[in-house]
N, C-alpha and C positions, 0 to 999 in steps of 0.2 A: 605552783605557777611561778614563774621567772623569767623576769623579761629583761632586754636592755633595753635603753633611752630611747632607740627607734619604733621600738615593738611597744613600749609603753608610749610613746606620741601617740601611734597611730589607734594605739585602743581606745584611747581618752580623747583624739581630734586635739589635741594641743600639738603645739610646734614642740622642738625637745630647746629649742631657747627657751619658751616657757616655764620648762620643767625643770631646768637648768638655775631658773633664775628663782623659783621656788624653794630648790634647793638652798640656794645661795643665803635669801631672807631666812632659813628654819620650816619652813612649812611643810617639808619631806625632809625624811634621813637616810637615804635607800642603802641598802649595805654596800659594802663593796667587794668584789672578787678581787683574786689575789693581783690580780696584772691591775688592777685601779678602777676595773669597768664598775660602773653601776649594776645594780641588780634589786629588780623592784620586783616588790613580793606584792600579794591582792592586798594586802594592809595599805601601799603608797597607790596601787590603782584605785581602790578604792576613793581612799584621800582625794588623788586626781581629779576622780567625777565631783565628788562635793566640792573643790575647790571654785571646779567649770560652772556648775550649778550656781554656788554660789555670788561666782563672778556673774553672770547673768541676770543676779538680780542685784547686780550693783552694791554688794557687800563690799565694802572695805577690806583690804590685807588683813588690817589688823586688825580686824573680827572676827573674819575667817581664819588668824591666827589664835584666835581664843575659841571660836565652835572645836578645832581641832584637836586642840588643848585639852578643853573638856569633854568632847569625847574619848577620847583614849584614853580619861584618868579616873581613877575608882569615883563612887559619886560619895558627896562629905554637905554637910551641911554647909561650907564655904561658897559650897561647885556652886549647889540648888543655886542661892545666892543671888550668885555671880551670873547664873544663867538665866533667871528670873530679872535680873536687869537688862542684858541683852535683848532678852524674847521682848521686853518691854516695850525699848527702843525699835529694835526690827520692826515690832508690829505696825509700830508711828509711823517706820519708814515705807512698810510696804500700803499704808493707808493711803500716804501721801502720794507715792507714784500712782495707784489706783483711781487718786481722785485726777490725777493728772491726766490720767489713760484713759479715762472717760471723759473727762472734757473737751481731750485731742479729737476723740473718736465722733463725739457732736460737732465738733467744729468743721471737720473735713467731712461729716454727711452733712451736715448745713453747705458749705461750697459744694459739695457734689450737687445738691436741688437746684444751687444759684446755677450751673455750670449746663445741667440737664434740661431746664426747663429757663431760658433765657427769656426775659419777659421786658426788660431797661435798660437803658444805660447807663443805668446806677448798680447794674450787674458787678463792673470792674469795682466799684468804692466799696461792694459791701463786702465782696470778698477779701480785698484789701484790710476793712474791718475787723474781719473776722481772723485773719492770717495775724494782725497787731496784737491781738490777746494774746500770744505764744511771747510778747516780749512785757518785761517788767512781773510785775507781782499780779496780772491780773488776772490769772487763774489761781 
């Protein structure tokens, strides 16, 4: 399979600026034909979706520059490592959003009962309330 920059956008849903610009930081090497074109093999498509995936969950470049890293590279007692600190970190981080994603998620079915079932005029302040937990540390 061989695609160019348009035909690889459009498989992966990235813009080719995107892919362009991945290129540019290291994160794909796609070969080149002889006239300069790109040419992406399932190796860089592949790469693509992990990269989208992983942007999605808010991975950093440069983590997503070491997932790719270490995947493509034989595995060594360094890799394990280096990947066992990652995974470490990740996990913290996807805890973190999680516990954020459920807070979110009570906080707007809590205004959704204020909103449904109007009963005061303390209707406006509680929602208010509850909308002010989304600033500072208080989740």
């Amino acid at each position: 399979m061989q695609m160019n920059i348009q035909e690889a956008a459009i498989q992966t849903n990235l813009t080719k600026e995107t892919i362009r610009y991945y290129e540019k930081i290291g994160l794909l090497k796609p070969q080149r034909q002889a006239n300069g074109y790109r040419d992406y093999q399932a190796q860089e498509i592949n790469d693509l979706h992990f990269i989208r995936k992983m942007k999605l969950l808010n991975v950093p470049l440069a983590d997503i520059a070491l997932l790719i890293k270490l995947k493509n590279q034989e595995t060594s007692f360094s890799c394990k490592k280096e990947t066992l600190r990652f995974i470490d970190h990740f996990s913290e981080q996807l805890n973190e959003q999680r516990h954020l994603l459920n807070t979110a998620a009570s906080i707007i079915h809590q205004i959704r009962s204020i909103v449904e079932t109007p009963q005061e005029e303390n209707d406006e302040k509680q929602i208010i309330a509850l909308l002010e937990k989304f600033e500072g540390d208080l989740l």
